[in-house]
N, C-alpha and C positions, 0 to 999 in steps of 0.2 A: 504494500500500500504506500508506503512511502516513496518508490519510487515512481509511480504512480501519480502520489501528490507533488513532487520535483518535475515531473513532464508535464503536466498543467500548470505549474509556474512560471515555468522558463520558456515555455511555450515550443517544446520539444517533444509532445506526445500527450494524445487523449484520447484517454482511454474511457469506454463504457462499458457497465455491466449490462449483460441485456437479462432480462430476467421474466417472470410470470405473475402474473397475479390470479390470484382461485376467483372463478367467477364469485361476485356476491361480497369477496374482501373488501374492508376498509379499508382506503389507501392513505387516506391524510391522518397521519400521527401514526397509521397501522407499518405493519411489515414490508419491505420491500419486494418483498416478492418471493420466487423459487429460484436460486443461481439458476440460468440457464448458458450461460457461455458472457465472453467479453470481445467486443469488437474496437479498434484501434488505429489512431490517425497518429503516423512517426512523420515526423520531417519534414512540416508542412512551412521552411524556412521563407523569410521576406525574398522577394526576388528570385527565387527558385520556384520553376515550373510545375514540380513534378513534388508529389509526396507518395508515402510507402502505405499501404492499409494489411489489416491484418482481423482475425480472429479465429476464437474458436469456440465450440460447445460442448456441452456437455450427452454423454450418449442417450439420455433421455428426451433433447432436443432433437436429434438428428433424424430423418426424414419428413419433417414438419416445415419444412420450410423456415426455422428462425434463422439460420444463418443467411440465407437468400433477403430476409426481412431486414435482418440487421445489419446488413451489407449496404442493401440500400439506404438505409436511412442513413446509415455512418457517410458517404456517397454524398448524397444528394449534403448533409449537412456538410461536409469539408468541402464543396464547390462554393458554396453559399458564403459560407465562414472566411474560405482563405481567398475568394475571387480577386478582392482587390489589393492582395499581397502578390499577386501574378499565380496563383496555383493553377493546371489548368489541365493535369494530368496526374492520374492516380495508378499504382502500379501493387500488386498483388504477384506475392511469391512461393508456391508451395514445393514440396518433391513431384517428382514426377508421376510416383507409384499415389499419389491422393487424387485419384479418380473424381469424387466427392467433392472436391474443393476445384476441381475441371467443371464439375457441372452448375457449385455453388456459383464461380465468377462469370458463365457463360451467360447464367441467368440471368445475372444482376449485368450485364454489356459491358463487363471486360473482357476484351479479346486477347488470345494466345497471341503471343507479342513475337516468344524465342524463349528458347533452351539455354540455361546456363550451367557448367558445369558442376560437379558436386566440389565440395571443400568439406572433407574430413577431416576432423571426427566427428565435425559438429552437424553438418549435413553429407553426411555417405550416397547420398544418392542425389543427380544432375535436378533441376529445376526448372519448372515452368517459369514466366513472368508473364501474368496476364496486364493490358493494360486498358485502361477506363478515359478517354477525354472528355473533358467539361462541353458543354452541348455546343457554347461560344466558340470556344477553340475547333473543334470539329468543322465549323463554317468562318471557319477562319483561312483556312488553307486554298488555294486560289482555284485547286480542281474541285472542290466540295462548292463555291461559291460560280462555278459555270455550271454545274451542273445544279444549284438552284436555281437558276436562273432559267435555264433549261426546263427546269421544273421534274427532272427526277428523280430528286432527293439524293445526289452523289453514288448514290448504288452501293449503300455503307450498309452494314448490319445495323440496324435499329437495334437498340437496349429492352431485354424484356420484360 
């Protein structure tokens, strides 16, 4: 927790629990909820383009859609938050063998980007990097801006 509450202050990472609440629970004053996993914004520095996102769940979550939910919301809220610090691309890193976290990002419109090598001990196995552009940025590039124009929407994978 602590370094937790050091990356919300320095403005070097923030992190959220995502959690549940029991239909019919009180929320104000009541419990937070059932941990369900924590989703996470690294790196979202001034003048740097690009930030790192992250999470994970817990086995009770997983097939319900909370990581694809709190994907997005983590997403849509670091474009919003860091737009006018220049943020304008988000990148997501798993192993290669986390099938599940291929299908989490694919959902949420971060696209397989490329392959990076493994660096052992600490990751033994090579890595995806999926990556996510801000809506702006996407129609910012001069062929996505003929091709609006155009009126075929750039012929980009839509976010789903």
């Amino acid at each position: 927790l602590a370094a937790q509450r050091r990356g919300w202050a320095t403005g070097t990472r923030f992190a959220f629990a995502v959690t549940e609440v029991a239909a019919g629970a009180r929320r104000e004053g009541g419990p937070l909820g059932v941990p369900l996993g924590n989703v996470v914004l690294k790196r979202p520095d001034p003048g740097n383009d690009r930030a790192e996102v992250g999470y994970w769940t817990t086995a009770a979550a997983r097939g319900r859609g909370v990581a694809s939910r709190a994907l997005t919301a983590l997403t849509d809220w670091a474009f919003a938050e860091f737009a006018e610090q220049g943020l304008t691309r988000l990148e997501l890193l798993h192993q290669v063998d986390n099938e599940a976290s291929c299908r989490v990002a694919e959902k949420c419109g971060y696209a397989l980007a490329r392959v990076i090598p493994a660096l052992p001990p600490d990751y033994p196995l090579d890595g995806h990097v999926h990556v996510r552009e801000a809506p702006s940025a996407a129609l910012s590039r001069p062929a996505d801006r003929r091709a609006e124009a155009a009126g075929t929407g750039g012929g980009r994978a839509s976010g789903r």
